[in-house]
Backbone as JSON, one array per atom type, in Angstrom:
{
  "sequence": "XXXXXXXXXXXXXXXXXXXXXXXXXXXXXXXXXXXXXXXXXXXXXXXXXXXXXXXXXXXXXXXXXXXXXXXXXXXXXXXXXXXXXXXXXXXXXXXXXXXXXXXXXXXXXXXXXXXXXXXXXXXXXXXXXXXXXXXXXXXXXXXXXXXXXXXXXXXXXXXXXXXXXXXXXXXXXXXXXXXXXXXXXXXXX",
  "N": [[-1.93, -2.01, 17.62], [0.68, -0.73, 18.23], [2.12, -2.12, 16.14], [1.13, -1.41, 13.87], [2.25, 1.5, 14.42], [4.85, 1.49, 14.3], [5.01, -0.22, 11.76], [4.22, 2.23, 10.0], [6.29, 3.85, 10.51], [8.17, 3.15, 9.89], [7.42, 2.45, 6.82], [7.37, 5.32, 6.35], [9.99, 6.19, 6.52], [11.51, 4.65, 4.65], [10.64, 5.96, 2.86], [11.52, 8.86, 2.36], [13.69, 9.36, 1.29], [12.15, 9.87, -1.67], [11.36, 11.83, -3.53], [8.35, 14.05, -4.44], [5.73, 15.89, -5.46], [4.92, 18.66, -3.37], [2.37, 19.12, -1.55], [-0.39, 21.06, -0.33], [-0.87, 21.95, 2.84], [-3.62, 20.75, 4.45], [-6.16, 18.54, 4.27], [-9.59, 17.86, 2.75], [-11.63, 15.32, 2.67], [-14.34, 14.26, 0.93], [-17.23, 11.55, 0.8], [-18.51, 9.03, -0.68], [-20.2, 5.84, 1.11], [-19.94, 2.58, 1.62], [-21.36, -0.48, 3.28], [-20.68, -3.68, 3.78], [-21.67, -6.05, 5.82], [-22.09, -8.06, 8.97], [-23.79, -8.18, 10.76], [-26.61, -9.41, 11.84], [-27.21, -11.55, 14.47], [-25.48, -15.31, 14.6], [-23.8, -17.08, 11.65], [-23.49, -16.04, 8.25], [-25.69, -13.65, 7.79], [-25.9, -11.42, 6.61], [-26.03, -7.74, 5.22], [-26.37, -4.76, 3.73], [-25.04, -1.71, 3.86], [-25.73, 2.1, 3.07], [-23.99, 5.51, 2.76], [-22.87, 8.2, 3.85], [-19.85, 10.59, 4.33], [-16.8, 12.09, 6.16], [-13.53, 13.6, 6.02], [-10.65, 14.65, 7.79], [-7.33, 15.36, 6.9], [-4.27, 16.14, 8.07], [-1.06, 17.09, 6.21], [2.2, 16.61, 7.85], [3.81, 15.42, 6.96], [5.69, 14.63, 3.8], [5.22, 11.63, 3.53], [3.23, 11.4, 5.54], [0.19, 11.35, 7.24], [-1.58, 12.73, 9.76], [-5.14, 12.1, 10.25], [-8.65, 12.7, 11.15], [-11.93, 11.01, 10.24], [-15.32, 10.83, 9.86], [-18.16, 9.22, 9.71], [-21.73, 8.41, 8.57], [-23.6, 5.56, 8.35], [-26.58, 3.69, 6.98], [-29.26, 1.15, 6.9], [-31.94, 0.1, 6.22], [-35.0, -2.21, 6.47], [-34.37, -4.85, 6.65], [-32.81, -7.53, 5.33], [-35.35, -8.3, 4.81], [-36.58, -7.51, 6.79], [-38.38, -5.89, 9.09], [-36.83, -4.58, 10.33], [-33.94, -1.97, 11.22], [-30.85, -0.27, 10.78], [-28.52, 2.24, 12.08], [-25.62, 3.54, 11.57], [-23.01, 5.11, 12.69], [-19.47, 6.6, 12.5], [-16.29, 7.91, 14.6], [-13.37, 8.58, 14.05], [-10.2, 8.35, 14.7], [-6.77, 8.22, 13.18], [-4.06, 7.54, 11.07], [-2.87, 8.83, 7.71], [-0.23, 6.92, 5.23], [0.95, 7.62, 1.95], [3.02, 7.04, -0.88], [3.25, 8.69, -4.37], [2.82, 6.79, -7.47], [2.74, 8.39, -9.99], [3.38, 11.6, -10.46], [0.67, 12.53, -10.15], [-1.15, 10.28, -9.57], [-1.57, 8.22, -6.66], [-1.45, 5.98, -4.33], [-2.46, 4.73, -1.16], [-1.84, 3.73, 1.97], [-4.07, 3.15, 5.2], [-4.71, 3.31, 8.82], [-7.42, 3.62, 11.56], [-8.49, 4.38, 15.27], [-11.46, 4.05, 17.1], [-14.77, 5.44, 18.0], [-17.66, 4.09, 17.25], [-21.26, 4.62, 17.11], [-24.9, 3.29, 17.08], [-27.52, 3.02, 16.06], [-31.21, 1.92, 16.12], [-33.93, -0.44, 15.58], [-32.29, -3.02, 15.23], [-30.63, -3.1, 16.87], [-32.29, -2.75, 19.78], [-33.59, -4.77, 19.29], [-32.2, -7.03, 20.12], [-32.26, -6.3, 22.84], [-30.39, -4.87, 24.34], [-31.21, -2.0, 24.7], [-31.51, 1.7, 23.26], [-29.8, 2.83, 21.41], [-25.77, 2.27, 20.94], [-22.88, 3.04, 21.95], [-19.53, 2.01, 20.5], [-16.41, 0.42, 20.29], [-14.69, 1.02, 18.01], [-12.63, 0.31, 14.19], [-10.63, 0.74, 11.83], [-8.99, -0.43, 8.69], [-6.68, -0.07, 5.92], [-7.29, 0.65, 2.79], [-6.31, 2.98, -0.36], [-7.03, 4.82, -3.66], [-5.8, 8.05, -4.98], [-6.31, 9.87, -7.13], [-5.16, 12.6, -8.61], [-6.51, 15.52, -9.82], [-6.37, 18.55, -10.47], [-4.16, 20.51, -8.31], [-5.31, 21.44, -6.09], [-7.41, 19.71, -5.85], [-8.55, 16.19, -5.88], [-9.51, 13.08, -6.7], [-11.11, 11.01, -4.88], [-10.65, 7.89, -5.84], [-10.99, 5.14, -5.23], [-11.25, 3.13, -2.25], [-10.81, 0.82, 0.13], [-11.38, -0.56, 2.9], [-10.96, -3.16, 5.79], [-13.35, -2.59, 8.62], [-13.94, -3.07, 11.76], [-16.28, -3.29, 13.94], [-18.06, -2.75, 17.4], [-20.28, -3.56, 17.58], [-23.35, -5.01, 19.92], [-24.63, -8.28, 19.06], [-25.91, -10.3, 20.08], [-23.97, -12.76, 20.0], [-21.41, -13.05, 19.56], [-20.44, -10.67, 19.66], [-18.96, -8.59, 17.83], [-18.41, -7.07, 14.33], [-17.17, -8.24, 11.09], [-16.71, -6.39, 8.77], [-16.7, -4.86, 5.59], [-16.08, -1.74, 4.3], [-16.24, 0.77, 1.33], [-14.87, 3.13, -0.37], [-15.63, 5.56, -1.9], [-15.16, 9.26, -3.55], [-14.31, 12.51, -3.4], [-11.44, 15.22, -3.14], [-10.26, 17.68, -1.24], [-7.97, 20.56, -1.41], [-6.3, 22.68, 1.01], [-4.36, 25.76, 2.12], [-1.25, 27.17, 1.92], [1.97, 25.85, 1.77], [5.07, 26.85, 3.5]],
  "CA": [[-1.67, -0.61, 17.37], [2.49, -1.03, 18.21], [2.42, -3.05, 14.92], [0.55, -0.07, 13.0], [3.24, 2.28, 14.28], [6.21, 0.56, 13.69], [5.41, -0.58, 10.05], [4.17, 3.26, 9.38], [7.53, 4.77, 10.59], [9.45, 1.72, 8.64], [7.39, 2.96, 5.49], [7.97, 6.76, 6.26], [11.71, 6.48, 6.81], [12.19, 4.09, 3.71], [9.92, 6.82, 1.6], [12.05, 9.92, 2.56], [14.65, 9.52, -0.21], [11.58, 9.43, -2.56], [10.59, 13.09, -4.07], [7.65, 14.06, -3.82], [5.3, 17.1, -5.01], [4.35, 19.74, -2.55], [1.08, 19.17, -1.53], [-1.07, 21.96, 0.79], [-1.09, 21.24, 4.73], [-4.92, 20.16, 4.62], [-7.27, 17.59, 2.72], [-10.71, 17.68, 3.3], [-12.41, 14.39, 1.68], [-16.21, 14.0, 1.5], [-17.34, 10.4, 0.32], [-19.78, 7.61, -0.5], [-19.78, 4.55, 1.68], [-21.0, 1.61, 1.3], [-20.62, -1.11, 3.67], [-21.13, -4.99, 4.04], [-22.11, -6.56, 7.22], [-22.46, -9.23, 9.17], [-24.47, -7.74, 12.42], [-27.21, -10.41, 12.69], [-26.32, -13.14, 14.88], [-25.47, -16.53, 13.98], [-23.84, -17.15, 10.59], [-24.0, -14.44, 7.93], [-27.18, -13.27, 7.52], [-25.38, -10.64, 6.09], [-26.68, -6.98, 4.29], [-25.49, -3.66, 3.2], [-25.01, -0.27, 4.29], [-25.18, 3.2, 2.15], [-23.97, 6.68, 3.63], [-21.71, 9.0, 3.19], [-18.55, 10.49, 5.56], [-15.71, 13.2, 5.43], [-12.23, 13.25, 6.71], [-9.66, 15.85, 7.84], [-6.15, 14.91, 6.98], [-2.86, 17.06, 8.03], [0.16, 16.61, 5.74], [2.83, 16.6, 8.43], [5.35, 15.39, 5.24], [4.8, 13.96, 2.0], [4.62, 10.17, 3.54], [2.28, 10.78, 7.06], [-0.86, 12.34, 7.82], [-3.3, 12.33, 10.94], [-6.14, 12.27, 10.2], [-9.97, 11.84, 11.63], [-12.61, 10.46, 9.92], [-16.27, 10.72, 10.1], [-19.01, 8.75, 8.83], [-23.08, 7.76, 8.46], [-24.65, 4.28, 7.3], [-28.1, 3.15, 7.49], [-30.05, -0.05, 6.47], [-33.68, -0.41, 6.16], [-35.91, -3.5, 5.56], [-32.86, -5.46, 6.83], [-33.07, -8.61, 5.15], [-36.5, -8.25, 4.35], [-37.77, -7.66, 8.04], [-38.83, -4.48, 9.44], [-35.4, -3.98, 11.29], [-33.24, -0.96, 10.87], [-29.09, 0.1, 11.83], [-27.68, 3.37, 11.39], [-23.77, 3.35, 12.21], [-22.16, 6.66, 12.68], [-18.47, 6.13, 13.45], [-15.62, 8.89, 14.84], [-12.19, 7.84, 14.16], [-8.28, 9.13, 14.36], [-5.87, 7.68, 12.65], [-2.84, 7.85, 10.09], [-2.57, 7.53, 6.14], [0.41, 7.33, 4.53], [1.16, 7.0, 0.2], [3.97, 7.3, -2.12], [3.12, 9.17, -5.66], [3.26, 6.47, -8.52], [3.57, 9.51, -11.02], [2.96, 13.09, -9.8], [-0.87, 12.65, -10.6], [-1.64, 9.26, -9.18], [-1.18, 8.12, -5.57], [-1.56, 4.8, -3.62], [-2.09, 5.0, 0.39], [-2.33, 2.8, 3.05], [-4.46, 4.0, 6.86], [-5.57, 2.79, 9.79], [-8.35, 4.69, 12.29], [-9.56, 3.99, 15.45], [-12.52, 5.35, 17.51], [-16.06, 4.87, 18.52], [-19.22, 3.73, 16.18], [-21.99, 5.08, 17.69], [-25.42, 2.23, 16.32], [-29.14, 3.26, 16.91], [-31.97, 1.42, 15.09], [-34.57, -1.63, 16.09], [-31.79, -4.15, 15.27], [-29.9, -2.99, 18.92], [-33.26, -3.15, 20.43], [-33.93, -6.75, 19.17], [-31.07, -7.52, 20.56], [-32.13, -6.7, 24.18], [-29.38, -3.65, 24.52], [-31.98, -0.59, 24.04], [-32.07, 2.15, 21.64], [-28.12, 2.5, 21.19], [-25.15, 1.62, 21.98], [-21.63, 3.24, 21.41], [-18.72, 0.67, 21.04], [-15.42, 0.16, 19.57], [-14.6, 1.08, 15.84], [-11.59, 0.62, 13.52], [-10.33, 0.64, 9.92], [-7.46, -0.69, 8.14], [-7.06, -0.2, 4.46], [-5.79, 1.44, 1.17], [-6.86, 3.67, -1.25], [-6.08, 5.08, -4.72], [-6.45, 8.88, -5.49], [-5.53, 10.26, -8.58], [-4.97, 14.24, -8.36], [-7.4, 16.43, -10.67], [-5.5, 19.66, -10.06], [-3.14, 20.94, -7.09], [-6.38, 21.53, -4.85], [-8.25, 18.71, -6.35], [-8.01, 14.48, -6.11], [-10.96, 12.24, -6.67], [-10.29, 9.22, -4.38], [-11.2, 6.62, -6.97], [-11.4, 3.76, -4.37], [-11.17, 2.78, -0.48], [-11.35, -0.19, 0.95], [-10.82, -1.11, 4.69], [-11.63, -3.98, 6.87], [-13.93, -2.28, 9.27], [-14.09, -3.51, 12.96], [-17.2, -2.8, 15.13], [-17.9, -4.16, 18.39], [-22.05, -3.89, 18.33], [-23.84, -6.01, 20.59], [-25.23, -8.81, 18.43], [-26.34, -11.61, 21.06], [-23.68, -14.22, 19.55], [-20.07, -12.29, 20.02], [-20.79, -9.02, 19.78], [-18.01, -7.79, 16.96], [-18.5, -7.64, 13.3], [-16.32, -7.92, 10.65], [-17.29, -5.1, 7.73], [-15.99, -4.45, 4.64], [-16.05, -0.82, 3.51], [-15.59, 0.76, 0.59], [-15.69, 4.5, -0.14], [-14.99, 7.0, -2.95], [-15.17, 10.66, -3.6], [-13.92, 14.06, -3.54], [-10.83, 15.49, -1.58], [-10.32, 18.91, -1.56], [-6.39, 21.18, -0.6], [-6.17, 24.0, 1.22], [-3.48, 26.26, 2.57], [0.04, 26.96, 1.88], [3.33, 25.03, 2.99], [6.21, 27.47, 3.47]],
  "C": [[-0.17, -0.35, 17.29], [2.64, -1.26, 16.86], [2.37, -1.66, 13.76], [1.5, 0.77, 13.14], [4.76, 2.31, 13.98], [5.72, 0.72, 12.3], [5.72, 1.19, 9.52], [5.5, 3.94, 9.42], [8.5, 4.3, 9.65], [8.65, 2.39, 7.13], [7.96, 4.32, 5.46], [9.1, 7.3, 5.96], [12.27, 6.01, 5.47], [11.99, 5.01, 2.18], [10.56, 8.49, 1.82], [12.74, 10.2, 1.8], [13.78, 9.48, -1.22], [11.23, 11.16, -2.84], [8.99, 12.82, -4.54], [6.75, 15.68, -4.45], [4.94, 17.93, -3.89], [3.19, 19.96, -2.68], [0.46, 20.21, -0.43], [-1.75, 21.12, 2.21], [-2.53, 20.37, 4.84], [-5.54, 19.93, 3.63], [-8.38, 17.92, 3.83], [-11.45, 16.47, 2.06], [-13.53, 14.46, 2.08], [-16.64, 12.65, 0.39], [-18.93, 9.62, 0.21], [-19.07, 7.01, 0.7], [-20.98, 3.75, 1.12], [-20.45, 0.07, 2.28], [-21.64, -2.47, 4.03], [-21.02, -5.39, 5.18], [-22.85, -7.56, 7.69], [-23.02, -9.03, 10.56], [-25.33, -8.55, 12.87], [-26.48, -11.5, 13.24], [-26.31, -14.45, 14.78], [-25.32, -16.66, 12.18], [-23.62, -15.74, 10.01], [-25.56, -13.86, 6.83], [-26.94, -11.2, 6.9], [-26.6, -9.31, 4.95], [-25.91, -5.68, 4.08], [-26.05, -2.42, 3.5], [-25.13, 0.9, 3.51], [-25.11, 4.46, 3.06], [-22.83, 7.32, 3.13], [-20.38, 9.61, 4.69], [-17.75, 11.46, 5.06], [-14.77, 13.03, 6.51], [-11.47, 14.68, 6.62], [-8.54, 15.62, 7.72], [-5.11, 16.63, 7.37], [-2.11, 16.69, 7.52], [1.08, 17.0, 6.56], [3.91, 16.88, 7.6], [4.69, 14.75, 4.93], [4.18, 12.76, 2.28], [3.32, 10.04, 5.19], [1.48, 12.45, 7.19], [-1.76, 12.03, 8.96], [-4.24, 12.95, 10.19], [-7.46, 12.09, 11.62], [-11.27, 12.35, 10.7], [-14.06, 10.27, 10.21], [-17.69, 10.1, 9.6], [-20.52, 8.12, 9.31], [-23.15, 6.92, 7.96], [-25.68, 4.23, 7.57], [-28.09, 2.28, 6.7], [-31.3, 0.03, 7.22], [-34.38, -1.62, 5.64], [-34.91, -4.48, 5.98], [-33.41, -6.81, 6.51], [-34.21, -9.55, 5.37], [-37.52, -8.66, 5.83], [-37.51, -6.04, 8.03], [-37.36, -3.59, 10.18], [-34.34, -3.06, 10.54], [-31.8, -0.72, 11.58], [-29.45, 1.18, 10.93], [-26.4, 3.53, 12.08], [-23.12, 4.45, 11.98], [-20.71, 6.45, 13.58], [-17.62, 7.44, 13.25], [-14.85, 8.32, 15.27], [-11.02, 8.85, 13.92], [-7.7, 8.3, 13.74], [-4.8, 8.34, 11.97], [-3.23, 7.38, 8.56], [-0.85, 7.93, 5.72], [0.72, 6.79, 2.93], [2.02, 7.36, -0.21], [2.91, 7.42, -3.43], [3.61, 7.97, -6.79], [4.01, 7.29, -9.37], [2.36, 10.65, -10.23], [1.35, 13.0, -9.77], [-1.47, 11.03, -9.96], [-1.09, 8.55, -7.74], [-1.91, 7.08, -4.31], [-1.46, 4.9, -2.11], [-2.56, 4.39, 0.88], [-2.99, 3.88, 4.69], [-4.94, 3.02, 6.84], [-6.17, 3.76, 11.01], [-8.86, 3.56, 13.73], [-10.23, 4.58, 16.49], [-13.8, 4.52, 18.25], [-16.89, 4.72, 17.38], [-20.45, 3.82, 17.13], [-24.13, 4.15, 16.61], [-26.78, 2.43, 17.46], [-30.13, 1.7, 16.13], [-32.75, 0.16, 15.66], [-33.45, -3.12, 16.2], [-31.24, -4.12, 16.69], [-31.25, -3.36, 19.76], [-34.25, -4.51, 20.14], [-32.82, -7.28, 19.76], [-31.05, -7.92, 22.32], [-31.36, -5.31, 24.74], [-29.93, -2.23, 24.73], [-31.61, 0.28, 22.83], [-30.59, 1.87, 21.17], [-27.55, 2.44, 21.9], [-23.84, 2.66, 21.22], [-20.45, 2.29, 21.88], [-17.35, 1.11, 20.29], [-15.34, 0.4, 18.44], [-12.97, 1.02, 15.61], [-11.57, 0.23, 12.32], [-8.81, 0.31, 9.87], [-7.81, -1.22, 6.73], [-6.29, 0.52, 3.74], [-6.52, 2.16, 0.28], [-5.93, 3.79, -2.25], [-6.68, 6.86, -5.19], [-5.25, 9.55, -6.54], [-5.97, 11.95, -8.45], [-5.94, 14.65, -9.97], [-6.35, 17.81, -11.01], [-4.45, 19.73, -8.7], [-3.95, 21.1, -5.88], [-7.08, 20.76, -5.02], [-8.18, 17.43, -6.48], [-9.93, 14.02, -6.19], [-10.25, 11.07, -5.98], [-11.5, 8.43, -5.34], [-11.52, 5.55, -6.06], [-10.8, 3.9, -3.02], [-11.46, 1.85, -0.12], [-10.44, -0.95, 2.15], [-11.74, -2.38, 4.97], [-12.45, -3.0, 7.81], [-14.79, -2.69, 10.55], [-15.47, -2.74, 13.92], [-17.52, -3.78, 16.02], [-19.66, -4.07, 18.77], [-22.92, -5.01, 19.01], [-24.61, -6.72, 19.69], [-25.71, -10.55, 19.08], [-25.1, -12.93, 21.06], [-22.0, -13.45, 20.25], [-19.24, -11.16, 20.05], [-19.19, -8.19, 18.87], [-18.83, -7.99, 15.77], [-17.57, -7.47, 11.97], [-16.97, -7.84, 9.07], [-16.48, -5.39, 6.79], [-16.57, -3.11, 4.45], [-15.53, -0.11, 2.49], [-16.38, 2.15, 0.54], [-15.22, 4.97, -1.47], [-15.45, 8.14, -3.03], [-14.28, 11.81, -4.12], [-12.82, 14.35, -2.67], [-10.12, 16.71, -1.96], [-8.9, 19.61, -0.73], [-6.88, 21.91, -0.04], [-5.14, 24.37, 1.82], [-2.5, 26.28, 1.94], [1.34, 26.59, 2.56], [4.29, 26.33, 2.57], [7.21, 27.01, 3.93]]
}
C-alpha cells in the first residue's frame, strides 16, 4: 500500500505541469464485469463471472481521485456441477490519468476492501453459507469523453485479489475486466 502511495504522488506531482480540462467534482460510473477465476482448489479449474458494479469518484485535481467502488458477480453450473459463487466486493481506493487529447484519457487505480462470497461453492468448502474476506484491485483503464458530463469507459482491467476460503490457500488471483458508462456532476469553482 506505501508503494501505491508513493508512485501515485510521484505521478501526481510529475502531472501538475500538464494542462488539463476542467472536469466536474463527481463521476458516477455504472459497469459490466466480467471476471476470471481460479476459486476451486487445486490447479485451475478455473470459470467466469458476469455482474455488474458502480463507482463514486471525487476529482480532488485533474491527476487524483478517491474513489469507492462497488460490485456483483455470480456463477452458476460452475464447471458443469451444480455449484454456485456470488462475489459482491466494497472497495476505496485512488485513480489517477493524464488526458492523451482533451477527449481521450488513460488511468491507472488501485482499491482495497472487503468481498463479501455466498453460494454452495463456500459451503463445499466446509466454511458455511458465507464468508467476508479481503479484496483488492490494481489496474488501468481507458475512457474516452462523449460530452463534458459524459465518458464511456471503453475498457478496465485489474488484477483482482480475493482471499475466499478455498481448502488449498485460500486467495485467488482474478482477472477483471469492466466497461461502461460514467456520468459528471456538479460545478468546480
Amino acid at each position: 500500500m506505501r508503494l501505491f502511495l508513493v508512485l501515485m504522488s510521484l505521478f501526481s506531482a510529475s502531472m501538475a505541469a500538464c494542462s488539463q480540462q476542467v472536469q466536474p467534482p463527481i463521476e458516477i460510473a455504472l459497469d459490466y464485469n466480467f471476471v476470471h477465476t481460479n476459486a476451486p482448489p487445486a490447479g485451475c479449474s478455473c470459470f467466469t463471472m458476469q455482474g455488474g458494479g458502480g463507482a463514486v469518484l471525487w476529482n480532488l485535481s485533474p491527476h487524483f481521485e478517491p474513489m469507492f467502488k462497488a460490485s456483483d458477480t455470480q456463477a452458476s453450473a460452475i464447471n458443469g456441477t451444480s455449484s454456485n459463487l456470488n462475489l459482491t466486493s466494497y472497495l476505496f481506493g485512488a485513480r489517477s490519468g493524464l488526458p492523451v487529447r482533451h477527449w481521450f484519457r488513460p488511468y491507472g487505480e488501485a482499491a482495497v476492501g472487503v468481498a463479501h462470497a455466498t453460494g454452495s461453492m463456500i459451503s463445499l468448502q466446509g466454511y458455511g453459507p458465507s464468508q467476508n474476506v479481503f479484496a483488492a484491485t490494481v489496474g488501468g483503464g481507458l475512457l474516452i469523453d462523449v460530452t463534458p458530463r459524459i465518458a464511456i469507459q471503453a475498457v478496465q482491467a485489474d488484477y483482482y485479489l480475493a482471499t475466499v476460503p478455498n481448502g488449498v490457500n485460500g486467495h485467488q488471483n482474478n482477472l477483471l475486466v469492466t466497461a461502461g458508462v460514467v456520468l459528471r456532476f456538479g460545478e468546480r469553482h
